[in-house]
N, C-alpha and C positions, 0 to 999 in steps of 0.2 A: 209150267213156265209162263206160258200166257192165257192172262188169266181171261178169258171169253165172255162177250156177253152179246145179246141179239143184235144191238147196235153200238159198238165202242167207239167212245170219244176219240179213241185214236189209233191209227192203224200205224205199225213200225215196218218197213217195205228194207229186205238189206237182200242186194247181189251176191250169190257167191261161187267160187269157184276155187276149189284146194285150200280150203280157211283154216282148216283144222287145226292150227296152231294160234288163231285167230281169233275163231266163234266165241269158243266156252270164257273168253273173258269179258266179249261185247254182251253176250248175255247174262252173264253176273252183274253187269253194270245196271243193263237193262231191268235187271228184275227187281231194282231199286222202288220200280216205277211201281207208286202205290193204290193204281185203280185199276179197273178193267182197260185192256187193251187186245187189239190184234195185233201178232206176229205172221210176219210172211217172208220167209226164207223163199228167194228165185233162184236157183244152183244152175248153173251153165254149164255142167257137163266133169263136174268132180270127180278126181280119182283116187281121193284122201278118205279120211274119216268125215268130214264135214256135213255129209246128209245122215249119216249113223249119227255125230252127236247132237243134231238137232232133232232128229227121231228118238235120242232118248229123254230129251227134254222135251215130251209130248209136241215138238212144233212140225206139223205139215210142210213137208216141202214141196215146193213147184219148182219140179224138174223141166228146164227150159230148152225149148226144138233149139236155140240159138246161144252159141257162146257169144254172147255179145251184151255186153252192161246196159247200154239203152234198151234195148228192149227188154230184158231181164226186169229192169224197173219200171219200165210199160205194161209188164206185164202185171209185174205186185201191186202195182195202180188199179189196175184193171179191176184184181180180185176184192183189193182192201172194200171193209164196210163201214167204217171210220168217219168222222167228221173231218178229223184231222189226220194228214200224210207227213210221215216223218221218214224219211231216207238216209240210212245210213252205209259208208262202207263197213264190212266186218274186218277189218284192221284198224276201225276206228277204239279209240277208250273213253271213258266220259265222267268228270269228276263229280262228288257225289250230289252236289250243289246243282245238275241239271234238272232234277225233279221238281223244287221247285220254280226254278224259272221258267220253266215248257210248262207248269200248272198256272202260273200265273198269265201268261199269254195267253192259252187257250182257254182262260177264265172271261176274257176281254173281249168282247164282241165287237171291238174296233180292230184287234188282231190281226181280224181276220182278211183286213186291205192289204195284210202285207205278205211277202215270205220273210225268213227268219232265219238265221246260219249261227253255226258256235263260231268262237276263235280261234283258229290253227295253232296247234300247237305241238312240238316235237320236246321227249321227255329227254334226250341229249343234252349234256349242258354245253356241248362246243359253240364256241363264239356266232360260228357263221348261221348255226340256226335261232337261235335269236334275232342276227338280220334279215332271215329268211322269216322270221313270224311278225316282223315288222312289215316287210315287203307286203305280206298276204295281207295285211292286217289295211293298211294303206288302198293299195289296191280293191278291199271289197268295201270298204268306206267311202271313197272319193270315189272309184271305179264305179262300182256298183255292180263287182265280178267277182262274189265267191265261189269256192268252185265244187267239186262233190266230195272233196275228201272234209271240207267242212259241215258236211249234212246239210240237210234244207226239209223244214217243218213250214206247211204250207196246209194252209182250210183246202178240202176239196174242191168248192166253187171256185178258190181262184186256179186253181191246179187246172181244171176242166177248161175254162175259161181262156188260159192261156197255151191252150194245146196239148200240155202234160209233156212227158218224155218221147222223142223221136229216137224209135228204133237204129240207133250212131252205137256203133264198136268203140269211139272213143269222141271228144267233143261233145256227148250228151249232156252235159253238164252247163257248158257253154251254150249250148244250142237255147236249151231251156230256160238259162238266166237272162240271155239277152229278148226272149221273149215276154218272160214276167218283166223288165225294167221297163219295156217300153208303152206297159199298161199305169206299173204302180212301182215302191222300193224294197229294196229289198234291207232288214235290221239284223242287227245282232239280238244276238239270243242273252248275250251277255257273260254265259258261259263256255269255258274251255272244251276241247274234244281235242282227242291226240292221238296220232298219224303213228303208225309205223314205221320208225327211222330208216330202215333197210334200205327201200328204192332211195333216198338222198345218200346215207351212211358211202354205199360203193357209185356213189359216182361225185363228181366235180359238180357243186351246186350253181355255181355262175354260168359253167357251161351248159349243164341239164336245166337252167332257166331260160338260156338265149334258145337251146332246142326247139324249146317246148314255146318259145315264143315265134320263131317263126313256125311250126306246125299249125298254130292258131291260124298267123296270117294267110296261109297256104288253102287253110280249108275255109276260111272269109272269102278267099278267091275263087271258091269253088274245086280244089282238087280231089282227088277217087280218096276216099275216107278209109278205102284197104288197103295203097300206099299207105295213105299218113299213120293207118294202125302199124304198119310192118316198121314203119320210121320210127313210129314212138318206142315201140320193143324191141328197136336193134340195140 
């Protein structure tokens, strides 16, 4: 599956935990990718298939002391040997057209000032997620806040540079972006990535965005981050 080399241009860093119905599709996407690369699976404590199918797809897994996604990704940080760090979740999908766009960036030696996100996108055709890929789509343009289900391909020195991943159950993603903006921007990659509809599918999208928008401002104000974990999965 990945194909190894003493030093790869790029290292692929994905969290997991019960993917199993997940994985085996983000790496068939993955195995698109036509150079040497590193794979680093971080599994937070699975009780599926998920470290068997990445075991039989030759890829090493790093079984993590911590169910917890920040450091999980702290951790694939740590190990990757890569020039370039690309994060993704394993419920992400990737259309075929990502290869070369992530080739042609990481060909660019100016690139490398920035971080880089795909485009949200939900393969539903109902109306509201459309508004919902608007919203995101806005939001990490003007904002300058994409968030981690859109991935983030990033050269190592600005990774390193800007502190990298904070050990966070949930906010890591926030944490990190608002750390990279306040050096340099963050661009699109140009290409699509696409979310697993379920956590939107069963609930109220207007409502699960005002949620999820004050949990933000709550942990801005400093609140216990194992509240706002337990608030976000209630």
């Amino acid at each position: 599956m990945a194909r190894l080399q003493k030093i790869p241009t790029l290292s692929i860093i994905i969290p997991t935990l019960n993917e199993a119905d997940h994985l085996p599709l983000l790496l068939a996407d993955l195995n698109e990718w036509p150079y040497n690369f590193e794979l680093i699976i971080v599994d937070g404590g699975s009780i599926d298939l998920t470290i068997s199918i990445a075991q039989i797809q030759g890829i090493d897994v790093i079984k993590s002391s911590k169910k917890n996604r920040g450091y999980q990704l702290k951790t694939g940080a740590s190990n990757a040997r890569g020039d370039w760090l690309l994060f993704l979740h394993a419920d992400s999908r990737l259309r075929i057209g990502w290869v070369k766009s992530l080739s042609k960036i990481i060909q660019n030696k100016k690139s490398e000032n920035f971080a880089w996100y795909f485009d949200f996108k939900i393969k539903k055709h109902n109306l509201e997620f459309r508004f919902l890929e608007i919203a995101v789509a806005l939001r990490s343009h003007f904002l300058q806040h994409p968030y981690g289900d859109q991935g983030l391909l990033i050269h190592k020195d600005l990774y390193s540079n800007t502190g990298g991943y904070s050990s966070l159950k949930i906010m890591e993603d926030i944490d990190l972006i608002t750390r990279i903006t306040k050096k340099t921007k963050v661009k699109r990659i140009r290409e699509n990535i696409y979310t697993d509809d379920i956590k939107w599918t069963n609930s109220n999208i207007i409502k699960r965005a005002i949620k999820n928008a004050k949990l933000r401002n709550k942990w801005r104000q400093g609140c216990d981050i194992d509240y706002l974990s337990k608030e976000y999965n209630s």
